[in-house]
C-alpha positions, 0 to 999 in steps of 0.5 A: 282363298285357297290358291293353286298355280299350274305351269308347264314349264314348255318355252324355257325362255326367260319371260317364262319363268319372270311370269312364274316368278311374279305370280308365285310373289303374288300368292306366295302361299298357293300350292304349286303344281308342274314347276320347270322340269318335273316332267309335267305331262298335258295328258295327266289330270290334275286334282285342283277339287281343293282350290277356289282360284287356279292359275295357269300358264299356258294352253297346255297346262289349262288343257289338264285341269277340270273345273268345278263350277264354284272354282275360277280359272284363270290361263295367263298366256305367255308372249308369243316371240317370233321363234314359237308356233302361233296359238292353237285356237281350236284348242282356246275354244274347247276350253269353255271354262277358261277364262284368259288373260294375254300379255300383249294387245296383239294376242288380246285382237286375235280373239276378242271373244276369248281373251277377255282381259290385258295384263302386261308382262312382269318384269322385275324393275327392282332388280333391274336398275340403274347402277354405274354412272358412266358408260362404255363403248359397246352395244349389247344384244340379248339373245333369248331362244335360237339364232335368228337373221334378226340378231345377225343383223345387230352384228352387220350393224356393228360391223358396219360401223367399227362398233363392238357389241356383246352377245348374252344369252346364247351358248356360244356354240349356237352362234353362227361361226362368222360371227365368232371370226368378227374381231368387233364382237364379243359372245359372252354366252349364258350368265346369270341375272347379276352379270346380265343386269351388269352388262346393262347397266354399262352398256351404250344401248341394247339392240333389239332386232327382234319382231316380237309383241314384247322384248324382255330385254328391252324392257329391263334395260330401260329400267337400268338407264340404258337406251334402246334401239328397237324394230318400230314395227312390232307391239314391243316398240310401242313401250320404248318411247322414241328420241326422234318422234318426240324430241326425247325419248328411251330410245329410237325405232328403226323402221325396217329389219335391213342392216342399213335401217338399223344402221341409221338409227344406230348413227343417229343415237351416236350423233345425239346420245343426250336426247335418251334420258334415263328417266324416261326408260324408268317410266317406260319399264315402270308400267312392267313392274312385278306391283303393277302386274300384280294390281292388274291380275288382281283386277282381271280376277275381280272382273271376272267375279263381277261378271259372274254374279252379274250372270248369276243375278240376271239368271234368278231374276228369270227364274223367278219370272217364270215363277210369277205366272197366275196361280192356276198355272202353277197350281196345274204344273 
C-alpha cells in the first residue's frame, strides 16, 4: 500500500510534532509532503494520484489535496488548546471526501456527522519514564504556546504557599516581568526532550492550570511517575485519575481556575503525597502510548473500508434490482 502523509506544520506546539512523529513511525516507509518549515502553502494542490492511503494533519492541509475515488483520505485533527481558534466547520463540510478522525471526545460531539472516528493523542511513553528514585522540593509547569492567566495561576499558587516551581517551555523573555522578580520561581526557558523528561522525573508534581481537551504534559508526566495537579473541568482531566475521588489516584483535580482552588488541592497533595501512586499514572499515560495510537488509527482505516464496501455491496445489489425487471421492459429499454 503506498502511503502518503501530508502535514502543514501551522501550531508548532509540542503535540504537533509528537503526531507527526507517531505517524511517520507507523508508515515509516510513506512519502511525506510539507514537514515543518518548507514553507507549505494551502493554496497549492498537492499530486497524491500515487498513494492508495493519505494522511493529513490539519484542515488546512486536507484543504490541499483532490482525491480520487480509489484513494482514502484520512485528516487527524490536532487537540485544539485554549490559545487556537476553534474549528472552521464550514470548511469540514466542504471537504465531503475527508474522512476525520479527532483526538478528544470534546472535538468528536462537535460534529457527530463528520468526525466518524476517536483516536487518542500520541505520547512517546518509552521515552517519558520514570527514572530517579527520590524526588525534590519543586512544582513544575510546562508551558506550551503564549503566557496565559491559567499559568499565572500556577505562580500565585506557589507563592502563596512559600512553594518553588519551575517554569519549561516558554522563553524566558514571554514571561510576564513579575514573575521574573518572584524569588520562588525559577524560569528555566525552552529545552529539549532530555532536560524536560529530567525535570519530570524530579519534580513534586506538575501544575496543569490549562483548560484544554488534552495536556501533553500531563500525560507524559504521569508516564515518568510524577503526580499531577490539573483543572477538573476540562476533557484532559478525565485522564488523570483523582486521589480524592477514589482514595488512590495519579493525581488530584482542582474545581475552579482561582489561586485559591488550586491552592487547595495543592495543600491537600502535600498533606497526603502517598495517595499518587506511580503505577497508577503508567497506566493513565499507558492508554497514550505511540502502540496504542498506532492500533487505533489502524482501527479507525479498517472502519472506514469496511463501510465502503458495505456501501459498495448494497449499491450493486440495487443495480441489479433494477436490472431484475420482466423481460419485455429490458427488451424495450
Amino acid at each position: 500500500m503506498s502511503v502518503i502523509l501530508v502535514h502543514t506544520g501551522v501550531s508548532h506546539t509540542r503535540i504537533e510534532y509528537s503526531i507527526w512523529e507517531a505517524l511517520n513511525q507507523t508508515w515509516p516507509h510513506s512519502s511525506t509532503i510539507a514537514r515543518f518549515g518548507t514553507g507549505f502553502s494551502p493554496d497549492k494542490e498537492v499530486d497524491v494520484s500515487r498513494a492508495n492511503l493519505i494522511i493529513s494533519t490539519s484542515l488546512e492541509a486536507a484543504a490541499s489535496i483532490k482525491c480520487q475515488d480509489h484513494q482514502l483520505h484520512m485528516c487527524y485533527l490536532e487537540p485544539i488548546a485554549s490559545n487556537q481558534q476553534p474549528i472552521d466547520h464550514q470548511l469540514v463540510n466542504s471537504l465531503t471526501e475527508v474522512e476525520f478522525v479527532v483526538p478528544t471526545k470534546t472535538l468528536l460531539n462537535q460534529n457527530r456527522d463528520r468526525f466518524t472516528s476517536f483516536v487518542r493523542p500520541p505520547v512517546d511513553t518509552d521515552f517519558y519514564s520514570s527514572g530517579y528514585e527520590r524526588r525534590n522540593d519543586f512544582y513544575l509547569l510546562v508551558v506550551d504556546g503564549p503566557w496565559t492567566v491559567q499559568e499565572q495561576l500556577a505562580v500565585d499558587a506557589c507563592v502563596a504557599l512559600k512553594q518553588s516551581l519551575s517554569i519549561i517551555g516558554i522563553p524566558a523573555e514571554q514571561v510576564p516581568a513579575a514573575v521574573h522578580n518572584e524569588p520562588q520561581v525559577e524560569i528555566i526557558g525552552a529545552v529539549d526532550d532530555q532536560v524536560l523528561r529530567d525535570q519530570y522525573r524530579l519534580c513534586k508534581a506538575v501544575i496543569c492550570p490549562r483548560d484544554v481537551d488534552f495536556d501533553l504534559s500531563a500525560q507524559e508526566a504521569q508516564s515518568c511517575g510524577a503526580p499531577v495537579v490539573i483543572f477538573g473541568g476540562c476533557e484532559a482531566a478525565q485522564s488523570v485519575i483523582c486521589f480524592e475521588q477514589h482514595g488512590l489516584g495519579s493525581g488530584i483535580h482542582f474545581a475552579e481556575q482561582s489561586s485559591a482552588s488550586l491552592i487547595s488541592a495543592m495543600r491537600e497533595l502535600e498533606l497526603r503525597p502517598q495517595r499518587c501512586q506511580s503505577v497508577i499514572g503508567w497506566c493513565c499515560a499507558a492508554q497514550f502510548s505511540y502502540q496504542q495510537f498506532q492500533l487505533n488509527f489502524n482501527q479507525a482505516i479498517a472502519k472506514e473500508i469496511a463501510y465502503r464496501i458495505q456501501c459498495a455491496q448494497r449499491q450493486s445489489q440495487a443495480d441489479e434490482q433494477q436490472d431484475q425487471g420482466p423481460a419485455e421492459e429490458r427488451a424495450a429499454a
